[in-house]
MIMILUM-981983 format. One line per 8 residues: their letters; for each residue x, y, z of C-alpha. Coordinates in nm, 4 decimals, always signed. Example, Ala and Ser with C-alpha at 12.3 -4.5 7.8 and 13.67 -1.06 7.14 Angstrom:
AS) +1.2300 -0.4500 +0.7800; +1.3670 -0.1060 +0.7140;
***
This chain:
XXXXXXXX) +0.0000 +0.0000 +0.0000; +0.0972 +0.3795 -0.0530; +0.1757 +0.6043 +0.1966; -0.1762 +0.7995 +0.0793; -0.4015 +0.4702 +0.0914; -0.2631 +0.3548 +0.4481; -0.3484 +0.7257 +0.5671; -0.7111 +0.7396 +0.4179;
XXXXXXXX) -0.7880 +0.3929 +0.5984; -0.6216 +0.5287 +0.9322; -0.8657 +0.8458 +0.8958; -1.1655 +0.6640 +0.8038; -1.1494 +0.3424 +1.0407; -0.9130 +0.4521 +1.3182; -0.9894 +0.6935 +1.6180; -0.8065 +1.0410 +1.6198;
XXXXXXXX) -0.6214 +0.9582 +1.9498; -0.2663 +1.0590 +1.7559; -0.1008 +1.2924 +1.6487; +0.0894 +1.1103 +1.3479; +0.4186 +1.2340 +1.1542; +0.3381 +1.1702 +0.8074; +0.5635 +0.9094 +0.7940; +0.4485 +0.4882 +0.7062;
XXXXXXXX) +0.7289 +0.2994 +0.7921; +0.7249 -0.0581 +0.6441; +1.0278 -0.2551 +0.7761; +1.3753 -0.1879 +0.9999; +1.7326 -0.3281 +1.0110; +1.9190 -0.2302 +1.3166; +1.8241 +0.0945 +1.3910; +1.7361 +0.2206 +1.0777;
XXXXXXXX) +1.3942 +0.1599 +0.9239; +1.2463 +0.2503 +0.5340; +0.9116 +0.3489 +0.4544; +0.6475 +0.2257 +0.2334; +0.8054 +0.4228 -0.0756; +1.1523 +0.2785 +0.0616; +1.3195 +0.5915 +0.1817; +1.5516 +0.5530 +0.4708;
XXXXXXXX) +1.5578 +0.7073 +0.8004; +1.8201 +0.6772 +1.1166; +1.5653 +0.6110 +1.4541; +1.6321 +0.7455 +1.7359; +1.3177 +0.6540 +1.8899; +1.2806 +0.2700 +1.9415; +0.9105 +0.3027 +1.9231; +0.9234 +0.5249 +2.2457;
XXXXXXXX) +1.2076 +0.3134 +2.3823; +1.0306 -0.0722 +2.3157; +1.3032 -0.1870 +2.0253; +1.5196 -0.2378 +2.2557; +1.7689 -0.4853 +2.0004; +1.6521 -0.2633 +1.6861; +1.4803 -0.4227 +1.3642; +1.5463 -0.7775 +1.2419;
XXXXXXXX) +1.7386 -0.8873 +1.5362; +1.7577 -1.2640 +1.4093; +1.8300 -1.4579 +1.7615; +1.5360 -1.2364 +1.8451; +1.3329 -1.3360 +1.5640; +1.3838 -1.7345 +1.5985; +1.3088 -1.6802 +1.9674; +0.9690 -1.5051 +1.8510;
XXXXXXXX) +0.9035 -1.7835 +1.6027; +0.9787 -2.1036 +1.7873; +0.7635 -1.9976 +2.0645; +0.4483 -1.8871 +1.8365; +0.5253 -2.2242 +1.6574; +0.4461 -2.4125 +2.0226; +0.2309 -2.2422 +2.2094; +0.1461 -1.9100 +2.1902;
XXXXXXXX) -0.1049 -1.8357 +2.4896; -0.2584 -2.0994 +2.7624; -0.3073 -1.8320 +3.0431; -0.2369 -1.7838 +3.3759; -0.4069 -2.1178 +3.5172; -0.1498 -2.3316 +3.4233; +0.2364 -2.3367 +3.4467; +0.4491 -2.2574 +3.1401;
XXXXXXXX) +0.8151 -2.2398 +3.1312; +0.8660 -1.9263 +2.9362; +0.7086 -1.6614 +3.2226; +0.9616 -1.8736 +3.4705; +1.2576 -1.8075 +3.2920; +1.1977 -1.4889 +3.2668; +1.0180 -1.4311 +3.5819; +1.4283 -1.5764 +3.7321;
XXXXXXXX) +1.6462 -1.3619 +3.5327; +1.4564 -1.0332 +3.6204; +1.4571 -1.1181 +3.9860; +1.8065 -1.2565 +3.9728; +1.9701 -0.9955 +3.8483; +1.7550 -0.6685 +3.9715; +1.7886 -0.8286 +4.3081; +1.4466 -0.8763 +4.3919;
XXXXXXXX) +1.2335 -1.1391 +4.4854; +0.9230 -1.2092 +4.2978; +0.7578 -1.0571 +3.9892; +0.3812 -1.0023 +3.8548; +0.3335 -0.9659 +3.4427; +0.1454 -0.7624 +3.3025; +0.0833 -0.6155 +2.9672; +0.1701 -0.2287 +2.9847;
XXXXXXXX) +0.3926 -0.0081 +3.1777; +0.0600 +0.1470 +3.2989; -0.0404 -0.2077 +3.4055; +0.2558 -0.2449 +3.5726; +0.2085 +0.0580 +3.7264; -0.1515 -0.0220 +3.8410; -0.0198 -0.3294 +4.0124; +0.2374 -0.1415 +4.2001;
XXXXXXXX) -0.0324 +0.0898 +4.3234; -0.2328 -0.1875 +4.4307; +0.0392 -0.3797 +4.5816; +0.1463 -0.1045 +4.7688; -0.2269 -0.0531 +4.9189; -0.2906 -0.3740 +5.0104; +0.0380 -0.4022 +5.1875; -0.0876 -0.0949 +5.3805;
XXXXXXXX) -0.4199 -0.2589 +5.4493; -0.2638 -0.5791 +5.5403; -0.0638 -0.4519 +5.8008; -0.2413 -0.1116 +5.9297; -0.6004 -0.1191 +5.8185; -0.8280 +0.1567 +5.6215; -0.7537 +0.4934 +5.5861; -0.3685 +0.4729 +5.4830;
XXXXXXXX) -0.3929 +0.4096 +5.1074; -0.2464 +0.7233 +4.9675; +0.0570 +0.7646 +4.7480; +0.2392 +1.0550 +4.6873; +0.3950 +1.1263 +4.3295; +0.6088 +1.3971 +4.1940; +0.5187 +1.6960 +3.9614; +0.5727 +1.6921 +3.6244;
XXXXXXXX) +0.5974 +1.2753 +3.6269; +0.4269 +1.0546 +3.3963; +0.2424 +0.7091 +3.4689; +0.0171 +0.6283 +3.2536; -0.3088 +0.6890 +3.0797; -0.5611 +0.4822 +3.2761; -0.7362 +0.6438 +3.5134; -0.5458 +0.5620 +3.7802;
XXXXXXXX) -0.1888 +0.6144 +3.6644; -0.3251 +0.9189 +3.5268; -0.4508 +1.0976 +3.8380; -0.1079 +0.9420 +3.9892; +0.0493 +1.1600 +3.6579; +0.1702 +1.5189 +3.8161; +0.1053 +1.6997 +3.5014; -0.2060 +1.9163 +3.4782;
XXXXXXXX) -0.2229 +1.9029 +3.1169; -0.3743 +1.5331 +3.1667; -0.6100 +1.6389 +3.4225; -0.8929 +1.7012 +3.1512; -1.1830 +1.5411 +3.0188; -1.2469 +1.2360 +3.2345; -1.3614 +1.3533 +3.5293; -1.4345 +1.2226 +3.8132;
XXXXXXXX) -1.0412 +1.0741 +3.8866; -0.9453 +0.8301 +4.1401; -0.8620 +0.9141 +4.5282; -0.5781 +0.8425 +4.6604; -0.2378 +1.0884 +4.5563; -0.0752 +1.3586 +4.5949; +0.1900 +1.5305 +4.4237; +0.5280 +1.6780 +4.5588;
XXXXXXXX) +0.8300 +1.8908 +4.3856; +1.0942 +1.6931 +4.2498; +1.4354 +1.7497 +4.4146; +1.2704 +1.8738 +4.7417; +1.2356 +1.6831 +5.0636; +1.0078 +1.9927 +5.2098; +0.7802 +1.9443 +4.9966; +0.7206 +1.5558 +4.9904;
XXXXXXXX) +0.6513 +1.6363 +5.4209; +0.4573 +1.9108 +5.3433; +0.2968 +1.6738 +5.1579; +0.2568 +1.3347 +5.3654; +0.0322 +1.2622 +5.5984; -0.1046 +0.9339 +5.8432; -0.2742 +0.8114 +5.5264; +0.0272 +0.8122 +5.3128;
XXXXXXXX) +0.1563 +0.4146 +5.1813; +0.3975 +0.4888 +4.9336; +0.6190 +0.6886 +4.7152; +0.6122 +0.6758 +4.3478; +0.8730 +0.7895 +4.1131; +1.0528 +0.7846 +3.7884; +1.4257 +0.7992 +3.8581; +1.4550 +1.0264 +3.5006;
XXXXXXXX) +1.0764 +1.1653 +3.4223; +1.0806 +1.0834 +3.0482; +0.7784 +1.2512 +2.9523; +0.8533 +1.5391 +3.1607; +1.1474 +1.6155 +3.0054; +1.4045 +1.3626 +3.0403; +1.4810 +1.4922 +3.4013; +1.6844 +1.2903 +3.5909;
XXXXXXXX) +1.6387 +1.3317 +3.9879; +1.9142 +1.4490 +4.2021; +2.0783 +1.1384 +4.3803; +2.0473 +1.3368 +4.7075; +1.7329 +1.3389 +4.6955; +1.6179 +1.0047 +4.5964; +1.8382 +0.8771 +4.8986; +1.6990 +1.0747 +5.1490;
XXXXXXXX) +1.3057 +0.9726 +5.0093; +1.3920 +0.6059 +5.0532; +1.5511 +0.6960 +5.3879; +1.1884 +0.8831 +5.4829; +1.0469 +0.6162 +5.3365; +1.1885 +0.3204 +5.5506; +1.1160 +0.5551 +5.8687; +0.7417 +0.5857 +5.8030;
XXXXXXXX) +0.7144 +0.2224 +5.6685; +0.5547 +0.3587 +5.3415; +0.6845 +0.1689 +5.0453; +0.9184 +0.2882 +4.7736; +0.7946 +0.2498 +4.4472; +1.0037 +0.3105 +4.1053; +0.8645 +0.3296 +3.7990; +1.1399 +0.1982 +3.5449;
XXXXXXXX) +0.8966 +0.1489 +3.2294; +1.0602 +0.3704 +3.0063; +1.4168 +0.3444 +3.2158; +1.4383 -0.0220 +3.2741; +1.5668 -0.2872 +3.0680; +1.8869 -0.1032 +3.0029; +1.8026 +0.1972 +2.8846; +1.9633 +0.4180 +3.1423;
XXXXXXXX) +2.3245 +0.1859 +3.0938; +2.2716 -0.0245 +3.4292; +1.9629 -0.3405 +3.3689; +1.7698 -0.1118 +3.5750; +1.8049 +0.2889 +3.6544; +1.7551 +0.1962 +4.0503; +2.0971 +0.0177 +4.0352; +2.3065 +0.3105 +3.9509;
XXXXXXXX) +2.1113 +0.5159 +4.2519; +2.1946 +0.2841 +4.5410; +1.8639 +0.2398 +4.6786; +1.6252 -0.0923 +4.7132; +1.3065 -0.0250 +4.6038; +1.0007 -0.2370 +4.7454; +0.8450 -0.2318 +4.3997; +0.9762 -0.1908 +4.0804;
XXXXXXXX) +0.7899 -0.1186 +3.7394; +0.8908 -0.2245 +3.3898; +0.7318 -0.2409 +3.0461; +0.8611 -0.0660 +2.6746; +1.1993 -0.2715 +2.5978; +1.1724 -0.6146 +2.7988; +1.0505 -0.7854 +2.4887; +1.2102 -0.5707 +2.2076;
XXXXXXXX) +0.8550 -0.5210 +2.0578; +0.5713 -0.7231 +2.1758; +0.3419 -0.5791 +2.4591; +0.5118 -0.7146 +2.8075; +0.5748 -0.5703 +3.1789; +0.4995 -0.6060 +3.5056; +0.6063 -0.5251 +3.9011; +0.8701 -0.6827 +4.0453;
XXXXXXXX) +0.8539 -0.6975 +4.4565; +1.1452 -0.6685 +4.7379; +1.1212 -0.9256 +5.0159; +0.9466 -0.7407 +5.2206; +0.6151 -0.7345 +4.9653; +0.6894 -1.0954 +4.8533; +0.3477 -1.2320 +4.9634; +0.1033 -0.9285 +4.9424;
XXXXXXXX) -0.0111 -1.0245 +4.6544; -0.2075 -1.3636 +4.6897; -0.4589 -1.5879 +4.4895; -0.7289 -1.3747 +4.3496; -0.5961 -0.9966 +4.4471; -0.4525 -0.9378 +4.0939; -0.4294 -1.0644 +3.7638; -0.4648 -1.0347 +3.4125;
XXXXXXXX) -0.5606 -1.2497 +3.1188; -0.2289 -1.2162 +2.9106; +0.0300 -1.1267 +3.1756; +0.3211 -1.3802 +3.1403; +0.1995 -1.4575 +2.7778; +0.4637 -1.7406 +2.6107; +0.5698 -1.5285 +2.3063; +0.6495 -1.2003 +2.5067;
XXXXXXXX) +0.8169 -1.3930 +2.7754; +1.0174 -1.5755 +2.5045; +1.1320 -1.2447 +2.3831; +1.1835 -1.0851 +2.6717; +1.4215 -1.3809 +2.7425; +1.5961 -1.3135 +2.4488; +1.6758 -0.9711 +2.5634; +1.7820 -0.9994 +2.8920;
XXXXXXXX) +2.0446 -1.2485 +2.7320; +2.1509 -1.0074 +2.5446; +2.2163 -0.7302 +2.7735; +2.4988 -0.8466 +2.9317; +2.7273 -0.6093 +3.1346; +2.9502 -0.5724 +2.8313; +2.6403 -0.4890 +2.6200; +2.5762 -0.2048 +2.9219;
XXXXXXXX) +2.9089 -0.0645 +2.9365; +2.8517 -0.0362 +2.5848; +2.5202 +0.1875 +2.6320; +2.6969 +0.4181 +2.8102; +2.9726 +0.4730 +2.5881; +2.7214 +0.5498 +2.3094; +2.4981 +0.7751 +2.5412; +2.8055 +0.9920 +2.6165;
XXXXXXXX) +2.9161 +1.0139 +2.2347; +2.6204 +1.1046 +2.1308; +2.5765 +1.3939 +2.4051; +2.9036 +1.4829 +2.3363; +2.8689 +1.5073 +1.9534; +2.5327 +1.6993 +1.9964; +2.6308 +1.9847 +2.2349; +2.9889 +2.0209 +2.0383;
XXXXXXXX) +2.7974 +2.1414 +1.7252; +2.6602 +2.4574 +1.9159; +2.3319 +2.4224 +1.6787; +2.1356 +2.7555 +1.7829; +1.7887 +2.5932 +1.8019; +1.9559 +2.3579 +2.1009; +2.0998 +2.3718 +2.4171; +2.2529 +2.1359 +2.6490;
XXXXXXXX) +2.1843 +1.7564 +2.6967; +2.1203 +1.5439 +2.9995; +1.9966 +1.2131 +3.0417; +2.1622 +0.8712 +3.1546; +2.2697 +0.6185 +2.8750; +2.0985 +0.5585 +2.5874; +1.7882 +0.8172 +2.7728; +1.8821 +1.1561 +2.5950;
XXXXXXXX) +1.6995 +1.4866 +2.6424; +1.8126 +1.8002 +2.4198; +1.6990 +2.1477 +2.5270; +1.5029 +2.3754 +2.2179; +1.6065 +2.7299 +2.1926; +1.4297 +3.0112 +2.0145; +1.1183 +3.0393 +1.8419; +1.0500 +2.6775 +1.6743;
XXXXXXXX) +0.8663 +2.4371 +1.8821; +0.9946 +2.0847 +1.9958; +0.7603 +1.9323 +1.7543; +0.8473 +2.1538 +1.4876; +1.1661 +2.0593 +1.5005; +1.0925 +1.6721 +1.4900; +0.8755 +1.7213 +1.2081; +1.1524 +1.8972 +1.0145;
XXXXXXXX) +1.4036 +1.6453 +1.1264; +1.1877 +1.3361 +1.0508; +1.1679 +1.4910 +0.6806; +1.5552 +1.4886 +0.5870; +1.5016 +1.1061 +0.7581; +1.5816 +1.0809 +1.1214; +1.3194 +0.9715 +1.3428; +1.3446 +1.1548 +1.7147;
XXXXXXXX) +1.0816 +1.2312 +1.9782; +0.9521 +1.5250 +2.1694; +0.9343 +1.5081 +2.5734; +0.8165 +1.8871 +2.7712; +0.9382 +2.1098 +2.5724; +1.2413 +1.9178 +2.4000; +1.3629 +1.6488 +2.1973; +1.4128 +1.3216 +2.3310;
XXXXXXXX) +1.6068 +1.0516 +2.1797; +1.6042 +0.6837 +2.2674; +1.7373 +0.4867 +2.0222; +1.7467 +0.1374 +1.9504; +2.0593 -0.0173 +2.2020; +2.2092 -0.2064 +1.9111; +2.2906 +0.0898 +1.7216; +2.5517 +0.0945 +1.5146;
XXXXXXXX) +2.8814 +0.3522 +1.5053; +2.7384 +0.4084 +1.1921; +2.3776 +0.4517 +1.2312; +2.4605 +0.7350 +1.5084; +2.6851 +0.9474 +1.2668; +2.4504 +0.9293 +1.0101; +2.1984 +1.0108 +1.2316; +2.4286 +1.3108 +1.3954;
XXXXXXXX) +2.4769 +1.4192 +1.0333; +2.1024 +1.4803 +0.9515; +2.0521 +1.6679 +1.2820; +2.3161 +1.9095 +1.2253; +2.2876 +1.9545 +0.7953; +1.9011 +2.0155 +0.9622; +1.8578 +2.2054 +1.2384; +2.1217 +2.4430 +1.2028;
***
């Protein structure tokens, strides 16, 4: 199909939810993808951070296939080995002790929220099921990860929200006491708020919240959807912070494509969760988990110290070209935020960027690049290239 015949079937049949680039991409290699008309671009964008091993990863691929050949869903009332395997590495090596899948990073995030309740209501009754959340954080868009969302630009529309949060300044320990009360249970938090801004919290400050945290016996929740899986350089963001969450979050990359996440729980929350208090219908499914295995054997710590190296290059490259539309970087890893100067908006400049054929994203008011992990030496010059020849 054309470009113009997929579009007139995506207007007539599909709701207007999106905001599309105009832009039909039909197949990828590494981290560069063609469209239908077979133009190339360089993406930095992953599909907001999910291709986490690019496009045609082949040991990816056969993992993908084998698994749809054999069984492709049975459900959560019977044992399957994929969700184990899985379910072992994650724990293993995040150093926690049990994990729930879900389907979403907002799923994931709704099960944190409801683990961390019912561990309150376990232990201390009613009346202490409120968590407090951070300004200018995003969680998700159902209704409860949306009220938990500290950005009033989502707080339209769909009315009545959910009890149960309140919202504190990032970076300040005041204000998360000003804040906190006898019905507080938890703390949620992005370690870098992606669609914020790619702002990553001050180290300081994240200590002395799980510090507060293990005082009050309220439980520390991190959301690592769009961090996690490593993004950030480290398998989760949490690891490079030295803290121990009680609950952890993850979704976008953990199956390099295919709709996967969960909560993972410390010791401490091991058995809040019991027979009939949770669940969903394809959490654990056989084909994600098989890819998800996949890509947790690929990120070895080799394949992290790698992420790193390209994060830094890339920051470097970008803030040594002194493009006037830009300013300075920040981020962890492969998690990239660029500041927008002057007069053109963040999405302008994406749109004029994704024309010369490099594929980046917006997040606040700047660009935000997450790229594919795999990406080549290559790929990111060519990529560096087209933002400079572009923007400046």
């Amino acid at each position: 199909m054309t470009f113009e015949e997929i579009r007139a079937l995506d207007e007539q049949y599909v709701m207007p939810a999106y905001s599309r680039f105009p832009v039909a991409v039909d197949h990828g290699k590494g981290a560069t993808v063609w469209d239908v008309a077979g133009k190339e671009y360089i993406d930095f964008t992953a599909g907001i951070g999910v291709c986490s091993l690019g496009y045609d990863y082949q040991p990816w691929v056969d993992a993908v296939s084998s698994q749809a050949a054999k069984l492709a869903h049975i459900s959560n009332l019977y044992y399957a080995e994929p969700y184990a395997k899985v379910a072992q590495k994650l724990c293993t090596r995040a150093g926690m002790s049990n994990v729930m899948f879900a389907n979403s990073g907002a799923e994931g995030n709704e099960a944190m929220i409801k683990l961390a309740r019912k561990y309150s209501y376990d232990k201390y009754g009613k009346g202490r099921g409120t968590i407090l959340t951070l300004h200018n954080s995003f969680h998700g868009r159902t209704l409860a990860t949306l009220t938990a969302t500290g950005q009033d630009k989502f707080h339209d529309y769909f009315f009545p929200f959910p009890e149960g949060f309140r919202y504190a300044d990032a970076n300040d320990l005041d204000s998360v006491e000003a804040v906190a009360g006898h019905d507080v249970c938890a703390v949620m938090f992005e370690l870098i708020q992606g669609e914020g801004g790619v702002l990553p919290l001050d180290r300081a400050f994240v200590s002395a919240v799980a510090d507060l945290c293990e005082k009050r016996d309220w439980l520390l929740l991190i959301d690592e959807v769009q961090t996690g899986v490593g993004r950030t350089g480290s398998l989760f963001a949490f690891q490079q912070y030295g803290i121990t969450p009680d609950a952890v979050s993850f979704a976008k990359g953990i199956a390099g494509g295919l709709p996967f996440g969960g909560v993972m729980a410390s010791e401490k929350c091991r058995n809040v969760f019991t027979a009939g208090t949770h669940g969903t219908t394809f959490g654990g499914n056989p084909v994600g988990a098989a890819a998800a295995c996949c890509v947790l054997d690929t990120i070895d710590q080799d394949f992290l110290d790698k992420v790193k190296e390209k994060g830094d290059y890339l920051r470097t490259q970008i803030e040594a070209m002194n493009i006037p539309c830009l300013g300075k970087t920040r981020g962890m890893g492969l998690m990239i935020g660029i500041e927008v100067k002057g007069d053109r908006t963040n999405r302008e400049l994406a749109a004029a960027l994704a024309e010369h054929g490099l594929l980046c994203l917006t997040a606040g008011p700047g660009l935000r690049l997450l790229p594919p992990l795999v990406i080549s030496q290559e790929e990111m010059d060519k990529g560096l290239a087209i933002l400079k020849n572009t923007l400046s």
